[in-house]
C-alpha positions as a printed Julia matrix, in Angstrom:
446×3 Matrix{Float64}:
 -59.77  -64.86  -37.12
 -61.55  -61.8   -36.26
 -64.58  -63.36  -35.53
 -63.24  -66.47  -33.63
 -60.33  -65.03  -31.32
 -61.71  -61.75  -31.78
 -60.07  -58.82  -29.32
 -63.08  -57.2   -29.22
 -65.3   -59.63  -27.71
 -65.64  -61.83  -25.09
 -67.65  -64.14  -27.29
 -64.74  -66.24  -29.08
 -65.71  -69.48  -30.55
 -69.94  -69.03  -30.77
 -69.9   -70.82  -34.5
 -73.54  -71.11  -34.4
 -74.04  -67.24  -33.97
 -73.46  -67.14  -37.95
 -73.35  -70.97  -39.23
 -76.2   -73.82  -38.54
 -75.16  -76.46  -35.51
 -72.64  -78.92  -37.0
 -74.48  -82.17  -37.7
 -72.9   -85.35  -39.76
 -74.26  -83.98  -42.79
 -71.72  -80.33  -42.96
 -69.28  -81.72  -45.16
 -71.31  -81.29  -48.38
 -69.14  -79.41  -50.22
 -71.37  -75.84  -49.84
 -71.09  -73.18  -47.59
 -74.19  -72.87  -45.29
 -74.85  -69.85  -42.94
 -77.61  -69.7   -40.66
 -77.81  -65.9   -38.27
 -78.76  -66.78  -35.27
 -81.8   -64.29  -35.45
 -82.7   -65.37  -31.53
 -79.84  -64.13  -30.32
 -79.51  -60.07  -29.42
 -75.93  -60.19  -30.3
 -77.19  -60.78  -33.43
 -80.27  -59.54  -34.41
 -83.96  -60.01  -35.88
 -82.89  -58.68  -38.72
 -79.51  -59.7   -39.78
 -78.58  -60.83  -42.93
 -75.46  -62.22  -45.06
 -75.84  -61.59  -49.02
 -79.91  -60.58  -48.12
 -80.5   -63.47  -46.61
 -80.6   -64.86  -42.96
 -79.98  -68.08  -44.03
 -78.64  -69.67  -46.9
 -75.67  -71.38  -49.1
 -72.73  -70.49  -51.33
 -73.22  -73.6   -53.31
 -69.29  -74.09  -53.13
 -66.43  -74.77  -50.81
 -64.28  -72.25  -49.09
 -62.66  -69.93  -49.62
 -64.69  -68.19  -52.27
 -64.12  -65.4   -54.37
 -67.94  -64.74  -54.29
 -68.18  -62.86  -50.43
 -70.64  -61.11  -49.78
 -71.87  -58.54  -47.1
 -73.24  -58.62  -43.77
 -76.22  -55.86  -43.15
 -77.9   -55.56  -40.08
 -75.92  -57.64  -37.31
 -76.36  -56.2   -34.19
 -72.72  -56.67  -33.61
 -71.65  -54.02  -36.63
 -73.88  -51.55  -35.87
 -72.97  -48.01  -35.16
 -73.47  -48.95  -31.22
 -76.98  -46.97  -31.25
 -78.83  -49.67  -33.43
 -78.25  -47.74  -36.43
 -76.49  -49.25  -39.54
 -72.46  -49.17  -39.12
 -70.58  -46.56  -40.99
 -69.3   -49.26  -43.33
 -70.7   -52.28  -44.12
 -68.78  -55.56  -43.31
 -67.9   -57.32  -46.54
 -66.0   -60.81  -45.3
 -62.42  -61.35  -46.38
 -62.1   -57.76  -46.87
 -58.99  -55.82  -45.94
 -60.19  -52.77  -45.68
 -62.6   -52.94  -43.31
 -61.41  -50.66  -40.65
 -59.54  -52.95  -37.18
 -60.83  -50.59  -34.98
 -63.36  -48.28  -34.01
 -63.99  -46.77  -36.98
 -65.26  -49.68  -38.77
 -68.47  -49.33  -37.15
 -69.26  -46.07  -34.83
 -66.23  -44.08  -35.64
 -63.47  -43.43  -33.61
 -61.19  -40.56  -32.21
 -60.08  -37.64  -33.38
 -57.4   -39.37  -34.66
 -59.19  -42.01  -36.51
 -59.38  -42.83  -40.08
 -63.19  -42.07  -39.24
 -64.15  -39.87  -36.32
 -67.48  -40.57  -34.74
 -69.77  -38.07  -35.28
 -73.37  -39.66  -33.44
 -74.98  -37.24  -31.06
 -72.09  -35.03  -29.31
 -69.25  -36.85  -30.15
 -68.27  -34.26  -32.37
 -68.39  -31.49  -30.14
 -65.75  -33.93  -27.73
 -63.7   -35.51  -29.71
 -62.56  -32.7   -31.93
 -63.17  -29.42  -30.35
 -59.47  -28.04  -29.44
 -60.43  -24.76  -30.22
 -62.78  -24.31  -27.39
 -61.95  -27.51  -24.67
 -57.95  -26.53  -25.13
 -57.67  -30.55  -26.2
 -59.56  -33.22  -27.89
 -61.03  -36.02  -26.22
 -60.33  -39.64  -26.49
 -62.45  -42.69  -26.53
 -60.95  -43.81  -23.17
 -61.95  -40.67  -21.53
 -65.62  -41.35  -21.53
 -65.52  -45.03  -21.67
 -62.94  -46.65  -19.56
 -64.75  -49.63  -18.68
 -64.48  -50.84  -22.64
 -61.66  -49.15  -24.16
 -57.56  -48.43  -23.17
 -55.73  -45.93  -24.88
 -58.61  -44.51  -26.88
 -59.18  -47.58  -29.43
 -58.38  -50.65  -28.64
 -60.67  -52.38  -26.58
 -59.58  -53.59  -23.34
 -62.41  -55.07  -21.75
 -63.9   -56.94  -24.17
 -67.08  -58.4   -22.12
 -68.02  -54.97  -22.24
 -67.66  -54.09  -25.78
 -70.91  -56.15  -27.39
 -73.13  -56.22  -24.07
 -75.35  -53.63  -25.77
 -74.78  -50.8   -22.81
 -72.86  -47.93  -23.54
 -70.61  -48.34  -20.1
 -70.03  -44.55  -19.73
 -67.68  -44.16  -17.37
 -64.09  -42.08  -17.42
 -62.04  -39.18  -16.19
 -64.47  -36.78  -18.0
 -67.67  -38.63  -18.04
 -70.43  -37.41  -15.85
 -73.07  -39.17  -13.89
 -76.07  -38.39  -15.79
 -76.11  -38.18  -19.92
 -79.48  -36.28  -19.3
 -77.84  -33.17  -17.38
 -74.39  -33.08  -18.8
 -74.01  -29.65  -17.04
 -73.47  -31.33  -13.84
 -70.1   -32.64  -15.13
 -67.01  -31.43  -13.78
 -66.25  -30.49  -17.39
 -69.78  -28.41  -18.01
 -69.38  -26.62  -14.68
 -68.09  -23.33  -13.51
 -64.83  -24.47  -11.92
 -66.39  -24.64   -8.76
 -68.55  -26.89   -8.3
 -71.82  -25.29   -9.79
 -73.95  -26.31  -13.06
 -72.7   -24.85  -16.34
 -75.57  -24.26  -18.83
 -78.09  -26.55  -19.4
 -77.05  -28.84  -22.17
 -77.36  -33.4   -22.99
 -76.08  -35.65  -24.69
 -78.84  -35.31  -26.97
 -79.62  -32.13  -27.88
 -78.83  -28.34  -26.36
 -77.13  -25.52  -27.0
 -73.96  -26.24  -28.66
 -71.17  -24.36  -26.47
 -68.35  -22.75  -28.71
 -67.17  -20.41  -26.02
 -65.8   -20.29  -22.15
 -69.32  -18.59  -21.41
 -71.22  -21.84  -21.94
 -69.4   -23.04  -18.5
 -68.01  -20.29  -16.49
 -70.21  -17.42  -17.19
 -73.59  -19.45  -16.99
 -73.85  -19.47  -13.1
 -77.87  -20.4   -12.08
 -78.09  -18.12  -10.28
 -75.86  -15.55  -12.15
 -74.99  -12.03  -10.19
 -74.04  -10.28  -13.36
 -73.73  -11.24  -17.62
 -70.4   -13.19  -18.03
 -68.61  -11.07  -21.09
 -65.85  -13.48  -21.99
 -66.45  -16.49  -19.31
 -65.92  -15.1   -16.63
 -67.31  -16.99  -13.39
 -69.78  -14.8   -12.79
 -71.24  -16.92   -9.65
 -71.8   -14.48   -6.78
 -68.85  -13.91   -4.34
 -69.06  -15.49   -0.91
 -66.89  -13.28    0.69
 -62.9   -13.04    1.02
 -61.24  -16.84    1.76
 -64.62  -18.52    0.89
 -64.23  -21.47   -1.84
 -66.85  -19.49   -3.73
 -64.46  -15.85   -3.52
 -65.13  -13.76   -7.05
 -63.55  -11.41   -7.77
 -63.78  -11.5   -11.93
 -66.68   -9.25  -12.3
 -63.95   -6.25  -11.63
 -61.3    -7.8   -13.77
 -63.08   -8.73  -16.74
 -66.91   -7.64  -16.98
 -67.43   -5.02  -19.52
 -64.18   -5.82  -21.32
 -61.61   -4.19  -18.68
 -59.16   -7.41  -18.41
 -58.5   -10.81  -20.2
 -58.18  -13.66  -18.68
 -54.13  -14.2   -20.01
 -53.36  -11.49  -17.73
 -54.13  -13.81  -14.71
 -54.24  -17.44  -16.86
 -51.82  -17.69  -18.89
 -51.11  -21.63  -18.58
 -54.47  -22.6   -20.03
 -55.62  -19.49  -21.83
 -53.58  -17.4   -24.57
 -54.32  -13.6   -25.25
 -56.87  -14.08  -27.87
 -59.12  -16.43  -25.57
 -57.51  -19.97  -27.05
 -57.58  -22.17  -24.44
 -53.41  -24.15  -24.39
 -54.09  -27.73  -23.51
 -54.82  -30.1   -21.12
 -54.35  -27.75  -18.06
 -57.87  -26.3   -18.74
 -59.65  -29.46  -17.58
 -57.35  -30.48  -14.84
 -59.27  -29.33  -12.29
 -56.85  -27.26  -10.89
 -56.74  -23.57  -11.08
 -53.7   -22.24  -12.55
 -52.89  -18.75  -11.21
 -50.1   -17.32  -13.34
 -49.31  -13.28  -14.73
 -49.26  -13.03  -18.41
 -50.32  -10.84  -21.31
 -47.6    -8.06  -20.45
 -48.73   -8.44  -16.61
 -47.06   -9.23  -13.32
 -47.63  -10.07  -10.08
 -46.91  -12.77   -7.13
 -49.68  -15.44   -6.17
 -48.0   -17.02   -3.04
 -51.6   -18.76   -2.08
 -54.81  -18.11    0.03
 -55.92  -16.1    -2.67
 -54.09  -13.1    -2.39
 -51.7   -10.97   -5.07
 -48.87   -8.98   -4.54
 -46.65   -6.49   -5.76
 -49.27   -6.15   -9.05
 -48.6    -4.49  -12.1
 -51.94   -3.16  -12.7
 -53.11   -1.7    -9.57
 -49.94   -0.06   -9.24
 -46.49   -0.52   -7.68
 -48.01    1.15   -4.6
 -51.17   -0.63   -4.32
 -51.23   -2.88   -1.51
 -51.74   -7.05   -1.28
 -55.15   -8.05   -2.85
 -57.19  -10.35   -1.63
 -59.57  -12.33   -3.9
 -63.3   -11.91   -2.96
 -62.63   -9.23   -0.68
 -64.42   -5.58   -0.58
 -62.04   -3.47   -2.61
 -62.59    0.24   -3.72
 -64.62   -0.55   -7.2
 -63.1     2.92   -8.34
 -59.73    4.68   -8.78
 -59.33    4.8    -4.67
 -58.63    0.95   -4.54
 -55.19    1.23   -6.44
 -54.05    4.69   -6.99
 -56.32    7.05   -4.93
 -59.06    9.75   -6.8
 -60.07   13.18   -6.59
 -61.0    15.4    -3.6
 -64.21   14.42   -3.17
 -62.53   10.77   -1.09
 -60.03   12.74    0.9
 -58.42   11.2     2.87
 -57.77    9.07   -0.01
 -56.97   11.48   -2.32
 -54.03   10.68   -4.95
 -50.63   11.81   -3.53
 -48.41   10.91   -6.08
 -46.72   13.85   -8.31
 -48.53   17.09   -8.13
 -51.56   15.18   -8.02
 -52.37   16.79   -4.56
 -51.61   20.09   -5.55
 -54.42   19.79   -8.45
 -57.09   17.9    -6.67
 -57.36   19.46   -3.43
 -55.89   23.3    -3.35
 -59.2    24.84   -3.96
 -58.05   28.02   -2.07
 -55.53   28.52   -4.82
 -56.75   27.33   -8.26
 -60.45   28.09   -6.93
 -62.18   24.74   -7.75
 -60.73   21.11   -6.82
 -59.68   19.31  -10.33
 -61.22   15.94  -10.71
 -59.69   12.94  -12.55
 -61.37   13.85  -15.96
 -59.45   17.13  -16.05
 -56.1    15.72  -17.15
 -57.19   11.82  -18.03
 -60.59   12.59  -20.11
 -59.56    9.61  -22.57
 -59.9     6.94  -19.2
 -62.61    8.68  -17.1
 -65.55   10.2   -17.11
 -67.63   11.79  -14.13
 -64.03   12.15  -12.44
 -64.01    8.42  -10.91
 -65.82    6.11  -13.52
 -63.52    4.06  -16.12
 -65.15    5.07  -19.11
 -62.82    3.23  -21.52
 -61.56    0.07  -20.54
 -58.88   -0.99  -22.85
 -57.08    2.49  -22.63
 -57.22    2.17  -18.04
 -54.92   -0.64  -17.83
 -52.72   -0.5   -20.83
 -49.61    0.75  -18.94
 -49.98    4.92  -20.26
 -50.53    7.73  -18.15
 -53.47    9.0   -21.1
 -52.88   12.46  -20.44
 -55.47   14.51  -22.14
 -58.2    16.46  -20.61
 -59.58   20.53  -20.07
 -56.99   21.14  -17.62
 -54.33   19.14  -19.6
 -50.98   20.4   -20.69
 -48.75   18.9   -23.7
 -45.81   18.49  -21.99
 -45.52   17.48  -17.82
 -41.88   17.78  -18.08
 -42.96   21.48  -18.0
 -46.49   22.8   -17.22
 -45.63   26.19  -17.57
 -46.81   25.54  -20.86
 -50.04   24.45  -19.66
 -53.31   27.49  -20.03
 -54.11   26.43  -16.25
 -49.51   27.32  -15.34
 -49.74   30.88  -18.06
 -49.96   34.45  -17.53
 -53.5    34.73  -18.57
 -52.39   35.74  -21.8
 -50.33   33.06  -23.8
 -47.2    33.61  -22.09
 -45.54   30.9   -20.1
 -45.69   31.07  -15.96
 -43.34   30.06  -13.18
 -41.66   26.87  -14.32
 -42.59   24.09  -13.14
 -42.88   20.13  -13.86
 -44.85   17.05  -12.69
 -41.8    15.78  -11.04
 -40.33   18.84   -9.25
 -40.23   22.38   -9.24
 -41.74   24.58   -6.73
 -45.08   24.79   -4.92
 -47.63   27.75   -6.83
 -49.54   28.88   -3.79
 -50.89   32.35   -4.47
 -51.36   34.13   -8.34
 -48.08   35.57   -8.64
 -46.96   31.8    -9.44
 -48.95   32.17  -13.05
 -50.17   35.95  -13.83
 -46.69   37.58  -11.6
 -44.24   35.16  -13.31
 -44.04   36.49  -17.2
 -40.81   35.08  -18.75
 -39.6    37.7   -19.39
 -41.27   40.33  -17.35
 -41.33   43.85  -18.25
 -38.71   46.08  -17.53
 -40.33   48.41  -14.05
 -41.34   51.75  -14.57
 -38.99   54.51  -13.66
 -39.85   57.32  -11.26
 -39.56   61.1   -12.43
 -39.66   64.01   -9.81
 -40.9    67.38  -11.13
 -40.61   70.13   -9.81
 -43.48   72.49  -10.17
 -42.74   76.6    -8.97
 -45.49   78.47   -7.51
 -45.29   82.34   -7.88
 -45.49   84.17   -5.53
 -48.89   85.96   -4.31
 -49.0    89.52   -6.1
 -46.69   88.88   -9.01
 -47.45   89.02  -12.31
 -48.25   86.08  -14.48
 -46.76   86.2   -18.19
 -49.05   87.26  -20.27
 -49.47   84.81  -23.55
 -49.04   86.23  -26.58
């Protein structure tokens, strides 16, 4: 029955592809077969029990089947013996695809020739596994059954399917090898290459690249604010300064699993995760974001922002006008003609920056703290008085003051005049000193 009426083939009913033409002289009481070596759907070299032609000496059914080896039709669909040979009558031959080549990941026996492997079961790195169906349409429905069965024994692969791409040779030309948008991912076939066990083998391998993906970040150069090609990622992520959950969080979790299908959708999920928030209304532009500050303003993707502290929160007096105004931040990095010196950035944040306006550690700069520490740092902003830059000079405490209020410390008596307590003030003696007279006579000492 499975050879006859077969679902798998559009051949049904070719008797003579395995058995000698019927002449007058078949009913003899012996079981003849006779490959039909000729034929491609068969094979030069096929065989049943060794032999390409031969007889059981005995009417069917038999208990003595044997095996067929080398029929073009069982082979592992790239000429190569099938994963099991076919022994007839046998029930546990697998029905579908992994009798021969192997089937999906799924399958009593997933097929492992050339790169299925890396397709079929790979859900740590393509966020899903892929089916038979999606790479082969034309033969198979729902992953293993065949459902075109002309196609199935014509001896061509029929590659064609939601995620098969137009050349076998150049795989990174694929919609599923390429950056996202459009462009090549790296160079890899069907055959051979790289094996890719990361988001860099797609999104960070732009040709040309305009700086080293670190996680997979596109890394494609920008072409400019509202261009298809807008990137912004090398200022989220290069160097380790983002994730991509913070901005992904429908395909991408916050260790770098990719979720499910949504990754190969071709659609680009914009979503706030990881801790993160922010709206994404469309034409590539954020607001109200949680990491460039409740006061930053709209950001547009691909456009020229302020690579340092300026863009979200201002910087030191060195960018005036676009100093930072919030707190006492003003009154620290530009009042020179009081403290003597302008305080940069690194005076107070030391564990974030370094050269006043360069993130020098970039898991500490967005992870929601203020990272107070630095030269001109005190313990406590709920009152700097504490602070060596707020004392007397001496270990004693200055005017009081705090980040959030308190008054403005314009000339020294704010920090050397202010002792808590201050010393009691001096009291003023008058003395009265009498003068004798010219001519008298001065006691003599004795």
């Amino acid at each position: 029955m499975k050879h006859v009426a077969p679902v798998w083939s559009a051949e049904s009913g070719n008797c003579d592809l395995c058995h000698p033409a019927i002449d007058m002289s078949h009913v003899q009481g012996s079981l003849r077969w006779e490959m039909k070596v000729s034929d491609p759907r068969v094979g030069a070299n096929a065989a049943y029990k060794g032999l390409w032609k031969g007889a059981t000496g005995d009417m069917a059914p038999s208990d003595n089947y044997g095996q067929c080896t080398n029929v073009a039709c069982h082979t592992d669909g790239k000429g190569q013996p099938p994963r099991l040979n076919a022994t007839w009558g046998s029930s546990t031959f697998n029905a579908d695809c992994a009798g021969c080549h192997g089937g999906n990941a799924d399958s009593a026996a997933p097929i492992v020739s050339d790169m299925h492997g890396q397709h079929i079961n790979q859900l740590s790195v393509n966020g899903v596994n892929f089916g038979c169906a999606e790479c082969h349409a034309q033969t198979v429905t729902a992953d293993r059954t065949i459902g075109t069965p002309g196609n199935h024994l014509n001896q061509l692969v029929n590659y064609s399917g939601a995620r098969a791409g137009k050349n076998k040779a150049a795989c990174n030309v694929a919609y599923c090898h390429s950056d996202g948008k459009g462009g090549a991912g790296m160079a890899v076939n069907w055959a051979g290459g790289t094996p890719i066990g990361n988001c860099v083998g797609c999104h960070g391998s732009a040709i040309p690249a305009d700086f080293a993906s670190v996680y997979g970040e596109p890394n494609y150069a920008s072409t400019g604010e509202g261009q298809t090609r807008a990137n912004s990622h090398k200022k989220h992520v290069a160097g380790g300064s983002g994730s991509c959950v913070y901005c992904h969080t429908g395909t991408v979790t916050g260790t770098g699993t990719l979720t499910g299908a949504a990754h190969l959708d071709k659609t680009i999920q914009v979503a706030p995760g990881g801790g993160e928030s922010f709206a994404y209304p469309g034409g590539k532009t954020c607001s109200t974001i949680s990491c460039h500050g409740s006061g930053s303003p709209n950001a547009v993707w691909g456009a020229t922002f302020a690579t340092e502290c300026t863009g979200c929160h201002g910087g030191n007096a060195a960018i005036a006008p676009s100093d930072i105004k919030t707190g006492k931040h003003a009154q620290h990095v530009n009042n020179a003609g009081v403290n003597g010196t302008n305080f940069g950035c690194a005076e107070c944040h030391a564990q974030t920056v370094s050269g006043d306006r360069t993130i020098s550690n970039s898991t500490l700069h967005p992870n929601k703290l203020v990272n107070y520490s630095g030269a001109g740092a005190g313990k406590n902003a709920a009152s700097c008085n504490t602070a060596y830059c707020h004392t007397d000079g001496k270990g004693g405490s200055g005017i009081a003051v705090n980040w959030a209020t308190g008054p403005a410390i314009d000339n020294c008596t704010g920090c050397h005049g202010a002792a808590i307590p201050a010393a009691s003030p001096v009291s003023t003696v008058s003395l009265t000193i009498r003068v004798p007279a010219v001519g008298s006579i001065l006691p003599t000492a004795t």
